[in-house]
TIRO-2110 file (N, C-alpha, C; in Angstrom, 1 decimal):
// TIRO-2110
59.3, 128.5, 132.1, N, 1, A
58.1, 127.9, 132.7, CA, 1, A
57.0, 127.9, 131.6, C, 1, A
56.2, 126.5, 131.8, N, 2, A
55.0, 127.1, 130.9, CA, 2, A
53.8, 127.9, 130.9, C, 2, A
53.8, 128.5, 130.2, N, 3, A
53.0, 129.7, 129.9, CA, 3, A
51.6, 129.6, 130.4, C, 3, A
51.0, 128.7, 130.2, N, 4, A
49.7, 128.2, 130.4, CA, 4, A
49.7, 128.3, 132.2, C, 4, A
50.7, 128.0, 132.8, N, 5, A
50.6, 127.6, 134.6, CA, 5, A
50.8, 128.8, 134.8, C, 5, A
50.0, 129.4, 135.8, N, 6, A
49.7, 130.3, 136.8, CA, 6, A
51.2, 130.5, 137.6, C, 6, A
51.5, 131.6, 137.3, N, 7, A
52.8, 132.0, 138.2, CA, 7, A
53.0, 131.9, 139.8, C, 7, A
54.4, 132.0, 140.6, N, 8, A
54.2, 131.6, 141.9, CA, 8, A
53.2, 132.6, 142.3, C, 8, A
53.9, 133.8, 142.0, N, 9, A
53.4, 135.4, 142.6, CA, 9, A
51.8, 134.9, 142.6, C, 9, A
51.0, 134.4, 141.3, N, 10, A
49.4, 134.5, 141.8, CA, 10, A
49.0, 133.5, 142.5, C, 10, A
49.8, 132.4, 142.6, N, 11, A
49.2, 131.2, 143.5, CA, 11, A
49.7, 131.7, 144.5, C, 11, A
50.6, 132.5, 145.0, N, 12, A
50.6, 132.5, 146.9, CA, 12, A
49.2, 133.7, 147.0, C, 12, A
49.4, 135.0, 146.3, N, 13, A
48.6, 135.8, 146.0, CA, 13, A
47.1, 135.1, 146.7, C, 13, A
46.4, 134.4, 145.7, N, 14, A
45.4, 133.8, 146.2, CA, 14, A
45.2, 132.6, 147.1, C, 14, A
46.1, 131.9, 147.3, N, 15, A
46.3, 131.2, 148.9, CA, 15, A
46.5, 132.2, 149.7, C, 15, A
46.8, 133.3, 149.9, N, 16, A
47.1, 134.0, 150.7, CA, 16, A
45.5, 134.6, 150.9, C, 16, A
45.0, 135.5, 150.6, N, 17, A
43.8, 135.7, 150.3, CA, 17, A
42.6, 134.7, 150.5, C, 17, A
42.5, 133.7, 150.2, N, 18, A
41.9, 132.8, 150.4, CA, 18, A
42.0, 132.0, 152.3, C, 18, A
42.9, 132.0, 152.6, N, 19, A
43.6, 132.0, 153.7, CA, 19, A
43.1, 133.2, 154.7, C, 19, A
43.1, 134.2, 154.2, N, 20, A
42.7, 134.8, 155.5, CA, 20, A
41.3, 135.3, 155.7, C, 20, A
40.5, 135.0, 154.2, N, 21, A
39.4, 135.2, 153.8, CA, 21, A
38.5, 134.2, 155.0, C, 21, A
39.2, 132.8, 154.5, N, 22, A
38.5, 131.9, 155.4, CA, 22, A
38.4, 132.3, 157.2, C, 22, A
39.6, 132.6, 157.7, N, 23, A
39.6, 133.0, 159.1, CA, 23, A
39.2, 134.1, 159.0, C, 23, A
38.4, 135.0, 158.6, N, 24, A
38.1, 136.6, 158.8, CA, 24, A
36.3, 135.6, 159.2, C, 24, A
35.7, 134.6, 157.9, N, 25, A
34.6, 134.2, 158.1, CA, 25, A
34.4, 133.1, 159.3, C, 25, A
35.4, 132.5, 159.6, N, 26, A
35.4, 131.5, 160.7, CA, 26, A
35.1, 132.3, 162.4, C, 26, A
36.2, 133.5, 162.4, N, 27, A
35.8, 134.3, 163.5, CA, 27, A
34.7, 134.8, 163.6, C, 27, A
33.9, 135.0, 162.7, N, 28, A
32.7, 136.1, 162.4, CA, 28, A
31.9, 135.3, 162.5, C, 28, A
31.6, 134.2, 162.0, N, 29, A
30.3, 133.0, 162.2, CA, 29, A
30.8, 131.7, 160.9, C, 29, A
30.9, 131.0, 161.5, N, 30, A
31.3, 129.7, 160.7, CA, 30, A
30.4, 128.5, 160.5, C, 30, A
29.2, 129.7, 161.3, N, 31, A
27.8, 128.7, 160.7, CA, 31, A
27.3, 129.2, 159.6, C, 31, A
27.5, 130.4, 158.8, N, 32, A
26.7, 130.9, 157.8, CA, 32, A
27.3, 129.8, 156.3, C, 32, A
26.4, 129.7, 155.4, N, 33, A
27.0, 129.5, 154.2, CA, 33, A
28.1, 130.3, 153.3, C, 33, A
28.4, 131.1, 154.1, N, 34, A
29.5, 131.8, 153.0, CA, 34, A
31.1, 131.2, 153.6, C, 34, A
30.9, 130.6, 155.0, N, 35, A
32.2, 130.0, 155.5, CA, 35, A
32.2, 128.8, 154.9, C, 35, A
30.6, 128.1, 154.7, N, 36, A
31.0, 126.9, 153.7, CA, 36, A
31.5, 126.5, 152.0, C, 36, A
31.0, 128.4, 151.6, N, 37, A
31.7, 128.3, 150.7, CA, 37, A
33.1, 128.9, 150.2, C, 37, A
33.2, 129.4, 151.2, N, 38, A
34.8, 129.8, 151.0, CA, 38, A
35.8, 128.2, 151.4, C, 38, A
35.5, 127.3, 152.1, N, 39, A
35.8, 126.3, 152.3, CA, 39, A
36.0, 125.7, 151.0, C, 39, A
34.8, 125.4, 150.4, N, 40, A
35.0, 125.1, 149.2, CA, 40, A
35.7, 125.6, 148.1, C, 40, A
36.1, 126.8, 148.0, N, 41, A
37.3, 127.8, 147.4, CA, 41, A
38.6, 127.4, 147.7, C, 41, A
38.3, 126.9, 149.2, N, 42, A
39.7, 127.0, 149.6, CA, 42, A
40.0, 125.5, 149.1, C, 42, A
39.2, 124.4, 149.0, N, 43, A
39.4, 123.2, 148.9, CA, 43, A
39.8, 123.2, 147.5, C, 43, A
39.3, 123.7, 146.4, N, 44, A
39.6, 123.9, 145.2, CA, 44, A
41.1, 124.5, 145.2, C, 44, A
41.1, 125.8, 145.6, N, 45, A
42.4, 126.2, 145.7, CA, 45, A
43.6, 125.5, 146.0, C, 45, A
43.2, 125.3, 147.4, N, 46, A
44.5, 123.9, 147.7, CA, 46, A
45.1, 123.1, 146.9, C, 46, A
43.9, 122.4, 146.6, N, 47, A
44.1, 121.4, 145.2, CA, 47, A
45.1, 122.0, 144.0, C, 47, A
44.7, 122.9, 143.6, N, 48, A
45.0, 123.3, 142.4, CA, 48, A
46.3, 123.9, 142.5, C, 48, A
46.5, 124.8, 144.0, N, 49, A
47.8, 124.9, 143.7, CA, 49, A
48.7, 123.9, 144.2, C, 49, A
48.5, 122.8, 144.8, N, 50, A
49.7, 121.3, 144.6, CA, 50, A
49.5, 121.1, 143.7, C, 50, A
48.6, 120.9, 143.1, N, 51, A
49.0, 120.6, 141.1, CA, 51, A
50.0, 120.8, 140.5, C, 51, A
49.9, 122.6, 141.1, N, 52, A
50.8, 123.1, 139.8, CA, 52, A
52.2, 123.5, 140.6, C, 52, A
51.7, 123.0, 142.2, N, 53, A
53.2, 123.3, 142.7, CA, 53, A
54.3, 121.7, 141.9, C, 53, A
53.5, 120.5, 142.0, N, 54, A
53.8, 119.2, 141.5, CA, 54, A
54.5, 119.8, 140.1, C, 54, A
54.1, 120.7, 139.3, N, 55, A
54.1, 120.6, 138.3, CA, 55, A
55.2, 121.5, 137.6, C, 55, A
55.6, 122.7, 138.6, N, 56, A
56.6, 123.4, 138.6, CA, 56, A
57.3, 124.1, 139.5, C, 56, A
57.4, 122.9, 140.5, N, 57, A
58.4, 123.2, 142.0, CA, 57, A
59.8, 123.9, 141.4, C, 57, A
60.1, 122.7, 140.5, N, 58, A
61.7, 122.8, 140.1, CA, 58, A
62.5, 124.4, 139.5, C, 58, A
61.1, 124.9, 138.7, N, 59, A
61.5, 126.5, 138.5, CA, 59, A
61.1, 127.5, 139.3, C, 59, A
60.6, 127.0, 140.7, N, 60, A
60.9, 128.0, 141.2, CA, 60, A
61.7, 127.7, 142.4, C, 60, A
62.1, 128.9, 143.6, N, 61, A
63.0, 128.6, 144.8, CA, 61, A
62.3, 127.8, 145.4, C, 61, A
63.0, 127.1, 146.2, N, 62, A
62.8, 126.0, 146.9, CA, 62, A
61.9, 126.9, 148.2, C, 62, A
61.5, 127.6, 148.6, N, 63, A
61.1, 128.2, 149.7, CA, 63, A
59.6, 128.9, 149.5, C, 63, A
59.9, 129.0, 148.2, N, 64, A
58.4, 129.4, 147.6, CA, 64, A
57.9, 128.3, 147.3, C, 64, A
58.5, 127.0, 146.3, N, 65, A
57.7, 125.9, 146.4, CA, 65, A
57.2, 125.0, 147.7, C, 65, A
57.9, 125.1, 148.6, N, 66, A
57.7, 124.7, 150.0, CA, 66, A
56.1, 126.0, 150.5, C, 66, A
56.4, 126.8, 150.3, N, 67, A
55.4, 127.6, 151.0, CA, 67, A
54.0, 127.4, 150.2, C, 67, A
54.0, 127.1, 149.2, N, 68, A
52.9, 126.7, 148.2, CA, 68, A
52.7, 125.6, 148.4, C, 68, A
53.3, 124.5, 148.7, N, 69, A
53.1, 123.5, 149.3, CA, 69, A
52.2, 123.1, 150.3, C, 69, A
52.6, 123.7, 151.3, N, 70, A
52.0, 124.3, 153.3, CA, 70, A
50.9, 124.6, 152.5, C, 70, A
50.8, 126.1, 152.1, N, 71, A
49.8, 126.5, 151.8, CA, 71, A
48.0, 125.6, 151.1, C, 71, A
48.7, 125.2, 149.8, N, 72, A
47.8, 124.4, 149.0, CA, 72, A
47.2, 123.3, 150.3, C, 72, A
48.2, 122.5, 150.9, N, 73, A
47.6, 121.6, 151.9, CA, 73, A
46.9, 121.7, 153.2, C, 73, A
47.1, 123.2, 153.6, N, 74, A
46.6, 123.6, 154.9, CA, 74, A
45.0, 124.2, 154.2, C, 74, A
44.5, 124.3, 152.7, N, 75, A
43.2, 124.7, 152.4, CA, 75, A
42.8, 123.5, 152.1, C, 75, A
43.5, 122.6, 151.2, N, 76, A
43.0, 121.4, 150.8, CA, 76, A
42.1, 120.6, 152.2, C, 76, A
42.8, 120.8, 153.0, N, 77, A
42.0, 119.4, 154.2, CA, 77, A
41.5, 120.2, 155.1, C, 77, A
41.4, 121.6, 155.1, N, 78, A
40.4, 122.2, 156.7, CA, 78, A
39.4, 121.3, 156.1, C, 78, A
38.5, 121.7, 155.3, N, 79, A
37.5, 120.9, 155.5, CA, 79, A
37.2, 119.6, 155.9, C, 79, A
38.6, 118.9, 155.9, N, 80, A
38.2, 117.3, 156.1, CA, 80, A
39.0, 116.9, 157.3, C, 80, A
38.9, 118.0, 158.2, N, 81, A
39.4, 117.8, 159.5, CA, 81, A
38.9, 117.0, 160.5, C, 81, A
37.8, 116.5, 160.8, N, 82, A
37.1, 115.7, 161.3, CA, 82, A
36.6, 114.6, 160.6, C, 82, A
36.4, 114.4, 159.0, N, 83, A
36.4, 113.3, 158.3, CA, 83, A
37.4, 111.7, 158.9, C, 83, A
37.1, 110.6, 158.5, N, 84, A
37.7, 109.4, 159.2, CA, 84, A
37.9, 108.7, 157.8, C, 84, A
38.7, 109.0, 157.1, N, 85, A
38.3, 108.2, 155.4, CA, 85, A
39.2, 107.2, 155.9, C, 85, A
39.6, 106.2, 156.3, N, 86, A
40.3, 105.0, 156.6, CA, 86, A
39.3, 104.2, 157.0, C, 86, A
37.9, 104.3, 157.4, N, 87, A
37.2, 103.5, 158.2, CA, 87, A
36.1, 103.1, 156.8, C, 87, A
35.7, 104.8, 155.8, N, 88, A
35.5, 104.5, 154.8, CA, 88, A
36.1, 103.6, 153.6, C, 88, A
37.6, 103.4, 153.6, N, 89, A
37.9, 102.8, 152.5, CA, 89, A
38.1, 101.7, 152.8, C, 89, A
38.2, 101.3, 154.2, N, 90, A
38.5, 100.0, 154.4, CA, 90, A
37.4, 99.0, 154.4, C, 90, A
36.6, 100.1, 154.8, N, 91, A
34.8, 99.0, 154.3, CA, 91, A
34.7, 98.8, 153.0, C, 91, A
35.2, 99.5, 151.7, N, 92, A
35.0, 99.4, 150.3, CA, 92, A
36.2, 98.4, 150.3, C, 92, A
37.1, 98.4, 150.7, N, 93, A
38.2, 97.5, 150.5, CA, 93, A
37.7, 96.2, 150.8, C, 93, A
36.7, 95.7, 152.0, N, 94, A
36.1, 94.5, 152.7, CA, 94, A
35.1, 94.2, 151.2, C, 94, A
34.4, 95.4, 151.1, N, 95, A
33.5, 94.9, 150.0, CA, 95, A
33.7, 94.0, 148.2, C, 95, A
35.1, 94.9, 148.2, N, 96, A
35.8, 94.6, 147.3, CA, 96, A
36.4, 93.2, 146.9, C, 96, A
37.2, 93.0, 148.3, N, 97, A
37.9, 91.8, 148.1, CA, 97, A
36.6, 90.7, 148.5, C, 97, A
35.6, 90.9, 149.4, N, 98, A
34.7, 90.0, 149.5, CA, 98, A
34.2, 89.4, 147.6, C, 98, A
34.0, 90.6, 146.7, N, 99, A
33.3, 90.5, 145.3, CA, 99, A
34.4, 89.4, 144.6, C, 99, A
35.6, 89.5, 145.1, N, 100, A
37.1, 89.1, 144.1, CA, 100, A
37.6, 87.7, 144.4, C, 100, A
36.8, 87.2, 145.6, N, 101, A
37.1, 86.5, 146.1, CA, 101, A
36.5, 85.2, 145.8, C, 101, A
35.2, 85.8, 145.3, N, 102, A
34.6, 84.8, 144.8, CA, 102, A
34.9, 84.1, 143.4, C, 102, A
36.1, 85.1, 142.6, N, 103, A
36.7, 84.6, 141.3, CA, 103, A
38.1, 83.8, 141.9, C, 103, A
37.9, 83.0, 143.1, N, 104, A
38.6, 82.0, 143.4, CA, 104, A
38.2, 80.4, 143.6, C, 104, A
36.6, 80.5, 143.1, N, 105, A
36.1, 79.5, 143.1, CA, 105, A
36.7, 78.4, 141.7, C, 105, A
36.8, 76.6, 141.9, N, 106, A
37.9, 76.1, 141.0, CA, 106, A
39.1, 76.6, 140.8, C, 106, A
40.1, 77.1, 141.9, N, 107, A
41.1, 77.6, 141.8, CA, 107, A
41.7, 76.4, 142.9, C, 107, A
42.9, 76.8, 143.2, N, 108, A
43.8, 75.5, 144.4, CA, 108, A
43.4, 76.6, 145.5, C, 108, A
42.9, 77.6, 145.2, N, 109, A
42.1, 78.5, 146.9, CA, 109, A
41.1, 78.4, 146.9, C, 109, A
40.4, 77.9, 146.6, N, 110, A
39.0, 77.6, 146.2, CA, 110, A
38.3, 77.8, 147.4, C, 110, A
39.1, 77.6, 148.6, N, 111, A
38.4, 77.3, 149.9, CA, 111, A
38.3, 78.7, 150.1, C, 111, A
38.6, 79.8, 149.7, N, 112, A
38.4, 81.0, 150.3, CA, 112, A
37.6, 81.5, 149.6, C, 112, A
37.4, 81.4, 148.7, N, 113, A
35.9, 81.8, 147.5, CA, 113, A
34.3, 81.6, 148.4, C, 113, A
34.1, 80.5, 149.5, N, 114, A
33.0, 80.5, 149.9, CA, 114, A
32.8, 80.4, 151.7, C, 114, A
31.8, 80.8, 152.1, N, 115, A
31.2, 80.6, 153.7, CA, 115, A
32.2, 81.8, 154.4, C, 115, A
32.8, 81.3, 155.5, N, 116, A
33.1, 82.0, 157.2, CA, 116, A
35.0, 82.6, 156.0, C, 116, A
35.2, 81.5, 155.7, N, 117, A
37.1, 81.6, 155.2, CA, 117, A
37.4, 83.1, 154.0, C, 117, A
35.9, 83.5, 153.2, N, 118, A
35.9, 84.8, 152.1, CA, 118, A
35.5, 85.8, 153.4, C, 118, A
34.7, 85.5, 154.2, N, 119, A
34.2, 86.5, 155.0, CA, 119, A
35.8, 87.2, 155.7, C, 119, A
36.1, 86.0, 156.6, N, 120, A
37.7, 86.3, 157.5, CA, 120, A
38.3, 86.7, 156.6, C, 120, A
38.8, 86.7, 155.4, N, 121, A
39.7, 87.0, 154.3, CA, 121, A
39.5, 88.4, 153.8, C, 121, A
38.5, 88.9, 153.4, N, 122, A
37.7, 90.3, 153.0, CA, 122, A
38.0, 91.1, 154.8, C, 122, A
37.7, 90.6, 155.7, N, 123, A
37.8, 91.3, 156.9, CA, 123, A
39.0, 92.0, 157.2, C, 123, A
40.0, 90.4, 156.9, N, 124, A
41.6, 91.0, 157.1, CA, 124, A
42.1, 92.0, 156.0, C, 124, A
41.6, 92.3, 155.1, N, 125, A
41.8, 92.6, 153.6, CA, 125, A
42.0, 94.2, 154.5, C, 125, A
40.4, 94.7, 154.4, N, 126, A
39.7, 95.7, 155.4, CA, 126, A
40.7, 96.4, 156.3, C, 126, A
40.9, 95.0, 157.3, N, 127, A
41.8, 96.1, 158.7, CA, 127, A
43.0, 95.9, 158.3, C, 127, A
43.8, 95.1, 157.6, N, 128, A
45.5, 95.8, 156.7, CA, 128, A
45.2, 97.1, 156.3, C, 128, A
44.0, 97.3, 155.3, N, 129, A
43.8, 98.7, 154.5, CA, 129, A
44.0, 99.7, 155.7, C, 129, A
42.8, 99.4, 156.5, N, 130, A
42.4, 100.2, 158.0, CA, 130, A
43.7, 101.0, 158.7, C, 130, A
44.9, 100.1, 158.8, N, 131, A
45.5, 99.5, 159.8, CA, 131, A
46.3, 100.9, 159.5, C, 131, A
46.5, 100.9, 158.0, N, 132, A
47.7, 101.6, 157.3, CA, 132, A
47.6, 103.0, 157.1, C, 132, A
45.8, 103.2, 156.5, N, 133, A
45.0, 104.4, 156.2, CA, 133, A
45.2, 105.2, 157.8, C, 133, A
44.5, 104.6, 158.3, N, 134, A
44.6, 105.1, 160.0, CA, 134, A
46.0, 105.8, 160.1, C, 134, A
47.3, 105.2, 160.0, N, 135, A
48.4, 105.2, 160.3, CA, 135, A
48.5, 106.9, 159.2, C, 135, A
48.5, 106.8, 158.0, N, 136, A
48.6, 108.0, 157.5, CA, 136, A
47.5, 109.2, 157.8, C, 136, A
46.0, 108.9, 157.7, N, 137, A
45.7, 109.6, 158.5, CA, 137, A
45.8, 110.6, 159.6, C, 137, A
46.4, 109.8, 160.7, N, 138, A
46.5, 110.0, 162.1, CA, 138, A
48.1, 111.1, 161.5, C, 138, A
48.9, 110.7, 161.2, N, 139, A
50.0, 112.3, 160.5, CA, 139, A
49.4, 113.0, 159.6, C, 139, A
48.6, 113.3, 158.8, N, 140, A
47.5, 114.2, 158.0, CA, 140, A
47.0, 114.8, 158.9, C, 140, A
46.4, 114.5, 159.8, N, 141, A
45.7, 115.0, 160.9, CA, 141, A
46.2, 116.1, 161.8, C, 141, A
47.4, 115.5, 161.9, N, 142, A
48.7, 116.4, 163.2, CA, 142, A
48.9, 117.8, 162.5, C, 142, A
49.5, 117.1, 161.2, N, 143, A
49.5, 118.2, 160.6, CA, 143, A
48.7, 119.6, 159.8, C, 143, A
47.5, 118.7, 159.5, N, 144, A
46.1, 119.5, 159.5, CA, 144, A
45.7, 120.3, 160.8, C, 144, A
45.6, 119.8, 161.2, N, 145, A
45.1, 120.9, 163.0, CA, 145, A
46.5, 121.5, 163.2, C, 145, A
47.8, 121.1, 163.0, N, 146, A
48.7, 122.1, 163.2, CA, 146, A
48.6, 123.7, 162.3, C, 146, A
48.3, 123.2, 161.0, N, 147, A
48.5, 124.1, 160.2, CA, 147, A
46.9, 124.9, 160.1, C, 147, A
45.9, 124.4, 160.3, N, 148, A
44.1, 124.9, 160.6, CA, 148, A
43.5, 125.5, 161.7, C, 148, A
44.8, 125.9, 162.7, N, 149, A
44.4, 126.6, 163.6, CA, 149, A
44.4, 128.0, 163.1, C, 149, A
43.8, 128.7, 163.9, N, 150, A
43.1, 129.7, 162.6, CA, 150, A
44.3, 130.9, 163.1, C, 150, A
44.8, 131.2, 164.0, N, 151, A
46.1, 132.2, 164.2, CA, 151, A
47.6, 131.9, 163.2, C, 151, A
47.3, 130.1, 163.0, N, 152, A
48.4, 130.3, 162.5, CA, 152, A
48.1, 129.9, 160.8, C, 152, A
46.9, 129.9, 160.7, N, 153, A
46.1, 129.7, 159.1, CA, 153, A
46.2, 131.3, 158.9, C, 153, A
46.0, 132.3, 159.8, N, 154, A
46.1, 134.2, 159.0, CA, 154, A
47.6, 134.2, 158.7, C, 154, A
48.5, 133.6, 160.0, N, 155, A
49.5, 134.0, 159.5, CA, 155, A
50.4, 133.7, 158.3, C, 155, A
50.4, 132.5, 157.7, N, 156, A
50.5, 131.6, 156.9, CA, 156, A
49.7, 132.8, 155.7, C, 156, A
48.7, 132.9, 155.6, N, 157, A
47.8, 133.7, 154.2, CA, 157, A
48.7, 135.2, 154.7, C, 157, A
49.1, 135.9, 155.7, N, 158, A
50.1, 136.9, 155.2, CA, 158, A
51.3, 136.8, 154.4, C, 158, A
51.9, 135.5, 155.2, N, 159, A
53.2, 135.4, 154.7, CA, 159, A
53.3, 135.0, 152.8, C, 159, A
51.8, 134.5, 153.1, N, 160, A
52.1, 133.8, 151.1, CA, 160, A
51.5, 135.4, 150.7, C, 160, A
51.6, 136.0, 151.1, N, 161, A
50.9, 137.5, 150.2, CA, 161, A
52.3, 138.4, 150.2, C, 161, A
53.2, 138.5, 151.8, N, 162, A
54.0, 138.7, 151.2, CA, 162, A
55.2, 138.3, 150.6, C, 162, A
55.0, 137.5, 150.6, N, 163, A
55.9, 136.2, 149.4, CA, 163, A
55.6, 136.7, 148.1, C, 163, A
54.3, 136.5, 148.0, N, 164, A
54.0, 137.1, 146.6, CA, 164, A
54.2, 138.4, 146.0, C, 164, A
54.1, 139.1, 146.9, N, 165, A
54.5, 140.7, 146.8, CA, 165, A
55.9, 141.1, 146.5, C, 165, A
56.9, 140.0, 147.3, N, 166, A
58.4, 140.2, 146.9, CA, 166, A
58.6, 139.7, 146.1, C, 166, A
58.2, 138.8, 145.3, N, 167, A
58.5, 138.0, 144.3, CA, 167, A
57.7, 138.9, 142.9, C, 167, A
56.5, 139.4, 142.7, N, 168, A
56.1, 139.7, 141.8, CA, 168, A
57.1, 141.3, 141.7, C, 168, A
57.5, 142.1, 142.7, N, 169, A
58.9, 143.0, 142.5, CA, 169, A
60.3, 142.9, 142.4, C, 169, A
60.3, 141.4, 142.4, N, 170, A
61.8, 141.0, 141.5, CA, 170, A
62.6, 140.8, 143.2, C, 170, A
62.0, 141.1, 144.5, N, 171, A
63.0, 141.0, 145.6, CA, 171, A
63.3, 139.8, 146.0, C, 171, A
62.6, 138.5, 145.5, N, 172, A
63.1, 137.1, 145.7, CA, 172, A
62.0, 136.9, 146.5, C, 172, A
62.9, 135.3, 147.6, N, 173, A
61.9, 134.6, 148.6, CA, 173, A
62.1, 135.6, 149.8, C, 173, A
61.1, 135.7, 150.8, N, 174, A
61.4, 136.0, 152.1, CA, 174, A
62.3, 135.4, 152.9, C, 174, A
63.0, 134.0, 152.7, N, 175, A
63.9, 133.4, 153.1, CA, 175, A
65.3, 134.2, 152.3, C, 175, A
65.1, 134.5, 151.2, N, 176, A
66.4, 134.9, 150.8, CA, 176, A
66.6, 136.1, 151.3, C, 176, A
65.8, 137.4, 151.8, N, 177, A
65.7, 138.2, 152.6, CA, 177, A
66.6, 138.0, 153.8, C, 177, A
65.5, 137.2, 154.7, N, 178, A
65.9, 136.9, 156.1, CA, 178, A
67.5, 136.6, 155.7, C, 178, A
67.8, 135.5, 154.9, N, 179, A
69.7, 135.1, 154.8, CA, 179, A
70.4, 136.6, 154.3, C, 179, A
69.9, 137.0, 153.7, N, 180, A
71.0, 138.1, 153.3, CA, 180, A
70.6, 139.4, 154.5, C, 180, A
70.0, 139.4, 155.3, N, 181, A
69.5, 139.9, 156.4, CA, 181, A
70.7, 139.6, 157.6, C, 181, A
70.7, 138.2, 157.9, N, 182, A
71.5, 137.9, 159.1, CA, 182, A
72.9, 137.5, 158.1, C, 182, A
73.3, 137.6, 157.2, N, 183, A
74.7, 137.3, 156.7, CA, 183, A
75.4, 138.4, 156.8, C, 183, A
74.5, 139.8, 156.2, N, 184, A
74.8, 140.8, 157.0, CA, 184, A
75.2, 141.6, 158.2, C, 184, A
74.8, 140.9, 159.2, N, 185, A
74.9, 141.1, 161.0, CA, 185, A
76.0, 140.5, 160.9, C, 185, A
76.3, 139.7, 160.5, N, 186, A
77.6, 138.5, 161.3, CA, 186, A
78.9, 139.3, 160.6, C, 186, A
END
């Protein structure tokens, strides 16, 4: 692995921690500024660790890269839980193709370059974008309030702490646990 990326052990470590930091301040008062900025830690965090989960899923177990995964995305978007960015991009998309449209003037479209025909053209441009953003959204979403409910956001920051805990003592994933757990019973 390279040297320079942060190992799994400290990215669950601090998803984990960051994770339950946030729900310790959400139960306590989630109007003070320290909930908005642990949000903002967590939003960094998130980020950072899909980065480097993107970046070196492949060397580690598939169960720790999956959990880093959950993890990084369940801090990435609490914040943007109630945000609507489809309704945002699809107005920059109207704006856009309205500007591009006009470099169709002397062209064999020429007719859409000016009046009601650039307007209706930028509009439809808009609600395709809308149509699709929405559509991803609306599963970002499911799975954001699934994973940002805050019983199952602590338990989630245990499990990556002890993930990180078996892994940084050489005992593997907690899934390889659990299997060699019930392979045993049978």
């Amino acid at each position: 692995m390279d040297s320079n990326l942060p190992t799994a052990e400290m990215i669950l470590a601090v998803g984990g921690i960051l994770s339950i930091l946030i729900v310790a301040q959400y139960l306590k008062n989630r109007a003070l500024l320290r909930y908005k900025v642990l949000l903002l830690f967590g939003l960094i965090g998130g980020v950072g660790m899909i980065a480097v989960c993107l970046a070196s899923y492949a060397e580690w177990g598939t169960p720790t890269a999956v959990l880093i995964a959950v993890a990084g995305f369940t801090l990435a978007f609490r914040p943007f839980r109630n945000v609507h960015f489809a309704a945002l991009i699809a107005i920059l998309v109207m704006i856009i193709a309205y500007i591009l449209l006009d470099g169709l003037s002397g062209t064999l479209l020429d007719f859409l370059s000016v009046g009601w025909p650039r307007i209706i053209t930028a509009f439809a441009a808009g609600a395709i974008v809308y149509g699709l953003l929405n559509f991803a959204e609306s599963i970002i979403d499911l799975f954001g309030k699934l994973f940002n409910c805050w019983p199952l956001l602590l338990l989630l920051g245990i499990i990556c702490i002890i993930e990180a805990i078996s892994l940084y003592f050489g005992y593997g994933t907690i899934f390889d646990a659990l299997s060699d757990l019930s392979s045993q019973g049978q």
